[in-house]
C-alpha positions as CSV (number, residue, x, y, z in Angstrom):
1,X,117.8,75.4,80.8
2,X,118.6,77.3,83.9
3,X,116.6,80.3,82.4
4,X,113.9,78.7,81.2
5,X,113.4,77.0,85.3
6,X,114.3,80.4,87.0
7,X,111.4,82.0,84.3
8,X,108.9,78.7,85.6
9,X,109.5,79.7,89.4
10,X,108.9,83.3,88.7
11,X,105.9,82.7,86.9
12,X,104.7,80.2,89.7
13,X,105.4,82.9,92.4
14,X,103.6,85.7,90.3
15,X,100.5,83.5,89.8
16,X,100.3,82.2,93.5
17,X,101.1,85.8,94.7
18,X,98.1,87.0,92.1
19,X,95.2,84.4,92.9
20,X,95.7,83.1,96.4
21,X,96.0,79.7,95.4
22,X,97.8,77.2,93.3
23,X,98.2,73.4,93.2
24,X,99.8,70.8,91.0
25,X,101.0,67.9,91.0
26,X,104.3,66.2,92.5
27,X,106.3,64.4,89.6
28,X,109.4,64.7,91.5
29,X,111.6,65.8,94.6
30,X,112.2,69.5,92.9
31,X,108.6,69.9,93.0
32,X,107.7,69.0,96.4
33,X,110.2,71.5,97.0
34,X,108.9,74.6,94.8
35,X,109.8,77.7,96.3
36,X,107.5,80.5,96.9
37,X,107.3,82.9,100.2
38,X,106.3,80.2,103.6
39,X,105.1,83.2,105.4
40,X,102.1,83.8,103.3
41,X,100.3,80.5,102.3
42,X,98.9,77.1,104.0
43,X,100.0,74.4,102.5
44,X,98.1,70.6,102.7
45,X,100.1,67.4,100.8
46,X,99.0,64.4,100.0
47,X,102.6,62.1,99.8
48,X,103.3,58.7,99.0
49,X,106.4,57.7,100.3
50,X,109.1,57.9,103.0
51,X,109.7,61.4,104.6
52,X,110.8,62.9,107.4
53,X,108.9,66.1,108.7
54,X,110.8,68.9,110.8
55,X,107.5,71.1,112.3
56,X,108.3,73.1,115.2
57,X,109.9,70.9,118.3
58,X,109.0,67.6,116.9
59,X,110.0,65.3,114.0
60,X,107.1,62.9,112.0
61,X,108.8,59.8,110.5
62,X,106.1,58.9,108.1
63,X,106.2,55.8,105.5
64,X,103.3,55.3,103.0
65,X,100.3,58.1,102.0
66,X,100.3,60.9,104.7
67,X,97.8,64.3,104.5
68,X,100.7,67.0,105.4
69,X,99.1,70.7,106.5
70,X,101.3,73.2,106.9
71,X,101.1,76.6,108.6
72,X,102.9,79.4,107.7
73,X,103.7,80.9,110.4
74,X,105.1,77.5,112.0
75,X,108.2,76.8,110.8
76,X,109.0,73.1,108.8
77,X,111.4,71.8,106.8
78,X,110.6,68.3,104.9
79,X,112.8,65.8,104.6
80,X,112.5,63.2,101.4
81,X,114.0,59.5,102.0
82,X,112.4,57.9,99.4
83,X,114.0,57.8,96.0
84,X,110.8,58.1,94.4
85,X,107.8,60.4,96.0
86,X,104.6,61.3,94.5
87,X,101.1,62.9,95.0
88,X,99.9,66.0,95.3
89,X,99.8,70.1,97.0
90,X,97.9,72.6,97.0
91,X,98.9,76.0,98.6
92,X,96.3,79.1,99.5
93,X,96.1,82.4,101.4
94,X,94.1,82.6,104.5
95,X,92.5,85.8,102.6
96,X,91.3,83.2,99.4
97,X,90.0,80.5,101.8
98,X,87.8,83.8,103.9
99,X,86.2,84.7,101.1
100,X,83.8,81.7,101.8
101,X,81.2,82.5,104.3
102,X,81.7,79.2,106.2
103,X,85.1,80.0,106.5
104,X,86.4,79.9,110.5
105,X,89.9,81.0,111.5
106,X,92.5,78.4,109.9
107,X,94.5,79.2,113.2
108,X,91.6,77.6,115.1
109,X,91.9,74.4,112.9
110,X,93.0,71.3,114.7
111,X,95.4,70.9,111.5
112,X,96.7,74.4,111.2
113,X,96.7,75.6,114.7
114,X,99.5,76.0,117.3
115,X,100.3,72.6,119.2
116,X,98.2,70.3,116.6
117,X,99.2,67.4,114.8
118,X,100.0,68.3,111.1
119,X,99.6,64.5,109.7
120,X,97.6,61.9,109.3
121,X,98.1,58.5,108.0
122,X,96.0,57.6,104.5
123,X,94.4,54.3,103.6
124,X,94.6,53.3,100.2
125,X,90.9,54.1,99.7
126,X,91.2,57.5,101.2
127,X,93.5,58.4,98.8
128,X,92.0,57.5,96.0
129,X,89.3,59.6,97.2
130,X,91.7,62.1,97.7
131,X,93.5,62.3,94.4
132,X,90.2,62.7,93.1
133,X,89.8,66.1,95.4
134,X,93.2,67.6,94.0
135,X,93.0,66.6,90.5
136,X,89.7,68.4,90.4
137,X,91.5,71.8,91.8
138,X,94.2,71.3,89.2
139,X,91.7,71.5,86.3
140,X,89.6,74.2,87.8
141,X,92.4,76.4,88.3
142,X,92.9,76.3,85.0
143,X,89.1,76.6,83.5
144,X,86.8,79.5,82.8
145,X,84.3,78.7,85.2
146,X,83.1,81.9,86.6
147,X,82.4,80.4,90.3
148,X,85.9,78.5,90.3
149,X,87.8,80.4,92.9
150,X,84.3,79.4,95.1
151,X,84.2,75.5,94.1
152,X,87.9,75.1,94.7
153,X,87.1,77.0,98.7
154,X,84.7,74.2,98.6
155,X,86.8,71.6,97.5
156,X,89.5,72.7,100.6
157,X,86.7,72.3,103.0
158,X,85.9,69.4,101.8
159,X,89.1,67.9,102.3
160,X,89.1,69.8,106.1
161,X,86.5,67.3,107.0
162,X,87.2,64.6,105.5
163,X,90.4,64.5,107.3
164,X,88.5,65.4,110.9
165,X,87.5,61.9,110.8
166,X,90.8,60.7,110.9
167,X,93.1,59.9,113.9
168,X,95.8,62.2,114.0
169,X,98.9,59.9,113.4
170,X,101.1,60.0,116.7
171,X,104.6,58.5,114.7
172,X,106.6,61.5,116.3
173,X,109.5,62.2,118.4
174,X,110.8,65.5,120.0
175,X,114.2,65.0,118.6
176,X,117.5,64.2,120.3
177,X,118.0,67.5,121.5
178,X,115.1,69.1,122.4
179,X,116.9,72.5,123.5
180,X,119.0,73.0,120.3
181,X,115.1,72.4,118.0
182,X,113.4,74.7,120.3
183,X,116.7,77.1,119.4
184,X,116.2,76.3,115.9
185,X,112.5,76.8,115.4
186,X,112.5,80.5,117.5
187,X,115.5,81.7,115.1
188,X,113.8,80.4,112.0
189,X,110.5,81.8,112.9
190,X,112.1,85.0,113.7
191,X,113.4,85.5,110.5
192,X,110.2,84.4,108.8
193,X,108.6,87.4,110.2
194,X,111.0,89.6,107.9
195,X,111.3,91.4,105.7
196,X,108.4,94.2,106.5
197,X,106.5,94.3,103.1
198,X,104.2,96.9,103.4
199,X,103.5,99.1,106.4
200,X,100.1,97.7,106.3
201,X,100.7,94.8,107.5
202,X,102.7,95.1,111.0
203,X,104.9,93.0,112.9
204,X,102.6,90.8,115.5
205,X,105.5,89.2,117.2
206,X,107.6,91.4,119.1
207,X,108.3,89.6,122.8
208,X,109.8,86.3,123.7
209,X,105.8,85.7,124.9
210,X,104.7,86.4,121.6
211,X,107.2,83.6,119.7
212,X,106.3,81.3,122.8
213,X,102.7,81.1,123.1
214,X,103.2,80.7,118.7
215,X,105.0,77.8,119.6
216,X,103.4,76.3,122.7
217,X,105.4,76.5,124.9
218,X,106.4,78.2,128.0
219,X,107.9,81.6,127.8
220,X,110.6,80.3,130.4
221,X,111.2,77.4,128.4
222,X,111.9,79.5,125.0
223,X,114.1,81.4,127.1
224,X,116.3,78.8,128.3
225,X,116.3,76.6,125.4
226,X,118.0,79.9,123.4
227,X,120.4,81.1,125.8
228,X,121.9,78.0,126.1
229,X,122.4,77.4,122.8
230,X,123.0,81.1,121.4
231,X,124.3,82.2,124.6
232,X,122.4,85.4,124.2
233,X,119.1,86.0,125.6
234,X,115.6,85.8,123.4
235,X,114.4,89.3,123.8
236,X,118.2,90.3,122.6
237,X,117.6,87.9,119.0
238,X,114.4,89.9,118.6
239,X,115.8,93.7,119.2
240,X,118.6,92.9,117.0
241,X,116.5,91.7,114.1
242,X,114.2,94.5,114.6
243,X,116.8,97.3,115.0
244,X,118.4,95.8,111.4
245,X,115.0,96.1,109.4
246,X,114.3,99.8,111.2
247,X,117.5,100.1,109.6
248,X,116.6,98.6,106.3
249,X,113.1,100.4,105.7
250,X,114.8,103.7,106.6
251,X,117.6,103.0,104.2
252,X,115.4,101.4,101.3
253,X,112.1,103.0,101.5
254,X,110.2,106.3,101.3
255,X,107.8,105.6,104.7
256,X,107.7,108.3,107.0
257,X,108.6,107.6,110.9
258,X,105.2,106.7,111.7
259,X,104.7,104.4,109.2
260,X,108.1,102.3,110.1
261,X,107.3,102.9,113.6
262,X,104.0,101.1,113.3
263,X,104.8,98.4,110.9
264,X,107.7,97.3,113.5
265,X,104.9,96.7,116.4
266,X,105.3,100.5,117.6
267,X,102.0,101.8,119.2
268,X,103.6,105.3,119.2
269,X,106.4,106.9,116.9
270,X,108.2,108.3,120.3
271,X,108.5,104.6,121.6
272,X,110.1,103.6,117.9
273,X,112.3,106.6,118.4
274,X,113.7,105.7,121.9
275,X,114.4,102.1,120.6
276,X,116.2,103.2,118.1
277,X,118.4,105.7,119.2
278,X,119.1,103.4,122.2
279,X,120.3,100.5,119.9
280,X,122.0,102.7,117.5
281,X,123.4,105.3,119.2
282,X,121.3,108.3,117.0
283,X,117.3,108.6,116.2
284,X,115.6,107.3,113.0
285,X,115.7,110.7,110.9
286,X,119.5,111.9,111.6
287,X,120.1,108.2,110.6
288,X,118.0,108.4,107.4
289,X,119.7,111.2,106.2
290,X,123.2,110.6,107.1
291,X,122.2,107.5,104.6
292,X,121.2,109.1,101.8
């Protein structure tokens, strides 16, 4: 049994990773928790039941039929109370959703983006409208159609603005300690920037600016919030994290200098090579090959 679930998740991941896009239905808790990488997709629920949501600083107690989007590069956790939870998710790469012409920048979305309300409360109506919205992705995903990448795009937007004529529910709180979830959500979004996949896709966040204007919030703030629960400072977290992949992609990969240099937020290869050396004592190369 334990093979035959580890083979399922694999060939969920492999099919997600391969088409930008997947949805199914939830039967139960295990699959409203599938795994796959948070980094890469958006994610939109529709849930009946009681949950708690975790997204960035604040905490949505929802009860009855919510409309969940997620963003991957916010970091959420989902809590399920209920004994019994149902509905549907679909997950998609902001690369599938582009390839419609119509398409603006998710990040822009009053959903998706930074310092937005991720949920709204659903009327019975809506979601029988809705259902009828996801079911319709789950048999196109698996038809012929030649144009069914296209009418599943359309069947996302569709849902966009249907859902920008709701009121944003407000059923949140910031959380009985607002410092140590501030903590939280800076280290967990620090680590969701690793690892480095491919050298063409660079690290965007490298300042304690950076993870505070992803987070809306004042750069101050962040700072506080993380040495008072870490005792160590921001800017250290996010030297040390990026001094242990330079290590890693030296170590595990074939990339030249440059090419770590860049994909770690370097504009130049001699400002990777004075990081380095002064966080490890030697430079990048001597390190690479006392390695191998």
């Amino acid at each position: 049994m334990k093979e035959k679930i580890t083979r399922s998740i694999s060939e969920f991941n492999n099919e997600l990773k391969l088409k930008g896009f997947k949805a199914f239905q939830i039967e139960d808790d295990s699959n409203a928790t599938r795994t796959y990488s948070r980094k890469d997709f958006f994610k939109i629920c529709l849930t009946t039941g009681h949950s708690k949501i975790h997204y960035a600083d604040k905490t949505f107690d929802q009860q009855g039929t919510i409309l969940f989007f997620g963003n991957p590069h916010i970091p959420y956790s989902w809590e399920t109370i209920s004994t019994q939870y149902s509905g549907y998710t679909i997950l998609f790469s902001e690369e599938f959703l582009k390839q419609s012409e119509r398409s603006e920048s998710l990040h822009q979305s009053p959903f998706f983006k930074i310092g937005g309300t991720p949920v709204l409360h659903i009327s019975e109506e809506q979601r029988l409208f809705l259902n009828t919205l996801f079911q319709k992705m789950i048999q196109e995903q698996k038809s012929n159609y030649v144009y069914k990448d296209e009418l599943i795009r359309s069947y996302i937007h569709l849902i966009i603005h249907e859902s920008l004529k709701l009121q944003p529910s407000e059923n949140y709180n910031e959380g009985k300690n607002g410092t140590a979830r501030i903590a939280s959500v800076f280290l967990e979004l620090l680590e969701r920037q690793f690892p480095i996949e491919s050298a063409e896709n660079p690290l965007l966040m490298t300042t304690a600016t950076d993870y505070a204007q992803h987070l809306n919030i004042h750069v101050n703030y962040l700072n506080k919030a993380v040495k008072v629960i870490t005792g160590r400072s921001t800017t250290s977290h996010i030297t040390d994290r990026i001094a242990a992949e330079a290590k890693a992609l030296l170590h595990h990969t074939d990339w030249n200098i440059a090419e770590i240099a860049y994909a770690l937020g370097f504009e130049y290869p001699t400002y990777f090579n004075n990081f380095f050396k002064k966080h490890t004592g030697t430079n990048p190369k001597s390190y690479r090959e006392n390695e191998i």
